[in-house]
C-alpha positions as MATLAB code, in Angstrom:
seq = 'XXXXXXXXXXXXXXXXXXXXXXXXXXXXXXXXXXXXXXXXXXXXXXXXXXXXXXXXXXXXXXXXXXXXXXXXXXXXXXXXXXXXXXXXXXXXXXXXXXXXXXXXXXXXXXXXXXXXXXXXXXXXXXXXXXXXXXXXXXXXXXXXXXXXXXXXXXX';
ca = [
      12.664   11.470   19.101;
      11.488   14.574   17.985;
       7.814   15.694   17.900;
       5.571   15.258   14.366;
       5.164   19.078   13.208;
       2.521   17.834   10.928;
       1.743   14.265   12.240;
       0.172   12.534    8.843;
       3.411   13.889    6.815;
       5.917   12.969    9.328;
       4.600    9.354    9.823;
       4.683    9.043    6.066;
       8.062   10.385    6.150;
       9.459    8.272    8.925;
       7.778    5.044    7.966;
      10.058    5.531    4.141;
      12.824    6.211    6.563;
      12.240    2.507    8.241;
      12.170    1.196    5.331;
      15.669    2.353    4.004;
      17.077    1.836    6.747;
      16.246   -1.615    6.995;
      17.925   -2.022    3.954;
      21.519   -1.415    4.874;
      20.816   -4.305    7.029;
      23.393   -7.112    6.801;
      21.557   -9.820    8.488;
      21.492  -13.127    7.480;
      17.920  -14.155    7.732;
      15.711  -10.157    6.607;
      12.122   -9.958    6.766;
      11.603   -7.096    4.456;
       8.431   -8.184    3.108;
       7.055   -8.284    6.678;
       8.315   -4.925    7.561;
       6.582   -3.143    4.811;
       3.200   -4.911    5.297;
       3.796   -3.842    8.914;
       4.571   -0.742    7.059;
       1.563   -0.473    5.676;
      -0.289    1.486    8.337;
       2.170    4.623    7.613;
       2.429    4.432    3.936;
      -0.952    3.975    2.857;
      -3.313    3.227    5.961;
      -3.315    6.585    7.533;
      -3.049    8.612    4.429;
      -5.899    6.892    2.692;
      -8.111    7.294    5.953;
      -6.874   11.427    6.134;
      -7.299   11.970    3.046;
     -10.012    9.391    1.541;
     -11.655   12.551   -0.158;
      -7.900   13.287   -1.910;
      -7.267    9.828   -3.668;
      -6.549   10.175   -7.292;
      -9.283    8.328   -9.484;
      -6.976    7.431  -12.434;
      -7.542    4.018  -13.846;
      -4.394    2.131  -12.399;
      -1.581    1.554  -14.154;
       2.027   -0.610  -13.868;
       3.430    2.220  -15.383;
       2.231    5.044  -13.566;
       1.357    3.368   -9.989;
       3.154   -0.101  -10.080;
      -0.112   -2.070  -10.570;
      -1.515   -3.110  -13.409;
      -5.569   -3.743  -14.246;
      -4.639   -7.558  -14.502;
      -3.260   -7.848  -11.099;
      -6.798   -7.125   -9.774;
      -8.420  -10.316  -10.120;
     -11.828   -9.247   -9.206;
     -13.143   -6.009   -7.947;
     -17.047   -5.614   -7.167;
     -19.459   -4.582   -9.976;
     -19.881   -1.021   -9.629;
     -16.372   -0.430   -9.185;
     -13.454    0.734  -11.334;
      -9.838   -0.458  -10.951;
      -8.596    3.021   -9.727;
      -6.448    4.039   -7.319;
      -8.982    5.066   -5.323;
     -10.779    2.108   -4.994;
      -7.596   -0.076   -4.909;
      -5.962    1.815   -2.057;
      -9.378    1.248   -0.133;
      -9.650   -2.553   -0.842;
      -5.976   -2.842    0.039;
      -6.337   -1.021    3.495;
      -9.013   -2.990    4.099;
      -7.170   -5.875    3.306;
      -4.099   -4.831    5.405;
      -6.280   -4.042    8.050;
      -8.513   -7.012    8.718;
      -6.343   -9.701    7.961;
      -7.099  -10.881    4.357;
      -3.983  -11.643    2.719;
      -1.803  -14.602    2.225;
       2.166  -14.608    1.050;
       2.970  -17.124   -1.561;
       6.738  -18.085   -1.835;
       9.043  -18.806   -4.847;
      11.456  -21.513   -5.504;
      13.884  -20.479   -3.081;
      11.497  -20.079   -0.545;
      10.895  -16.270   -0.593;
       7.651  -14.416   -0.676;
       7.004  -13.393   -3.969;
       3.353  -12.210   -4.168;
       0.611  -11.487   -1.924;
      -2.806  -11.828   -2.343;
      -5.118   -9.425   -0.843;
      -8.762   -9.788   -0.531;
     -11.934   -7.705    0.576;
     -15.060   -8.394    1.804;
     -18.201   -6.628    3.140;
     -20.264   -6.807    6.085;
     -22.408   -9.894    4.417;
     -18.694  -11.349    3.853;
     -19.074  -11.114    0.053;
     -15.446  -10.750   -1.420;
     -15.616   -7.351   -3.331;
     -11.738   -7.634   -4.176;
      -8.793   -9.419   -4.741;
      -5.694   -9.011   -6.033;
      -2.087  -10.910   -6.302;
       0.548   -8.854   -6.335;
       4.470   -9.303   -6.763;
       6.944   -8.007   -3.854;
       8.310   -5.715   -6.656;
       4.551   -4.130   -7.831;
       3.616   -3.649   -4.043;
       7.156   -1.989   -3.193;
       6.701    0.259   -6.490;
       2.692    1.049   -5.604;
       3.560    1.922   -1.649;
       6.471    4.379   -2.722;
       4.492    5.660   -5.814;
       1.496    6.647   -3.589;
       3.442    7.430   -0.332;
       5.297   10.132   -2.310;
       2.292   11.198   -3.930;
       0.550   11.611   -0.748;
       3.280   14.076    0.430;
       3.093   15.860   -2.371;
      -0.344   16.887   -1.952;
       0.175   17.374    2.152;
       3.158   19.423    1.252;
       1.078   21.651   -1.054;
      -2.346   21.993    1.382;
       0.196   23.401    3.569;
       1.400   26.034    1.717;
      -1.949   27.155    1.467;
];
């Protein structure tokens, strides 16, 4: 395996590489769903803890970011559903546990609920998202991460 020349792009960049390769896959029983919550930690962990100061404060949007507003269930007062803020409450989410997969009629996770709390264990997020809006948010950002690594390097 060869050595990261810029270790928060290449994990990005290997992690999307797991994931398509998991897709040629021809087993019968996958766990796709699994792998890119276990994904999580390259895709949108990392980068969001790098570069916290670089998140894009755009109101979220299905179209532009996979998400829409209404998927966000709650989100605490002083806060604004952007991506910002919903990358945070998500890593957070990812990160200590707070999530639960809900299955459809033929028995495959469909959505995910993710929720936040703070130190007093007050929620200050939640959100239930489908397989498909999480998928389209973690490439969405992931690629927009390494966009703006690509360009601080040329710098």
């Amino acid at each position: 395996m060869s050595i990261y020349l810029q270790q928060e792009y290449d994990f990005i960049e290997r992690t999307k590489k797991i994931i398509k390769q998991y897709e040629t896959i021809k087993e019968k029983e996958k766990y796709e769903v699994t792998l890119l919550l276990n994904c999580f930690v390259g895709l949108l962990i990392l980068p969001q803890q790098y570069w916290y100061e670089h998140q894009p404060e755009t109101i979220i949007s299905e179209k532009d970011w996979g998400i829409s507003p209404e998927h966000i269930i709650f989100i605490k007062k002083e806060e604004i559903k952007n991506v910002k803020n919903v990358v945070r409450h998500l890593r957070n989410a990812i990160s200590h546990y707070h999530f639960v997969a809900f299955s459809d009629d033929n028995k495959s996770i469909s959505h995910i609920k993710f929720e936040d709390y703070d130190m007093s264990s007050n929620k200050t997020f939640e959100a239930t998202l489908s397989v498909e809006n999480i998928n389209k948010f973690v490439g969405i950002f992931s690629e927009h991460m390494l966009r703006l690594m690509a360009a601080s390097r040329q710098t």
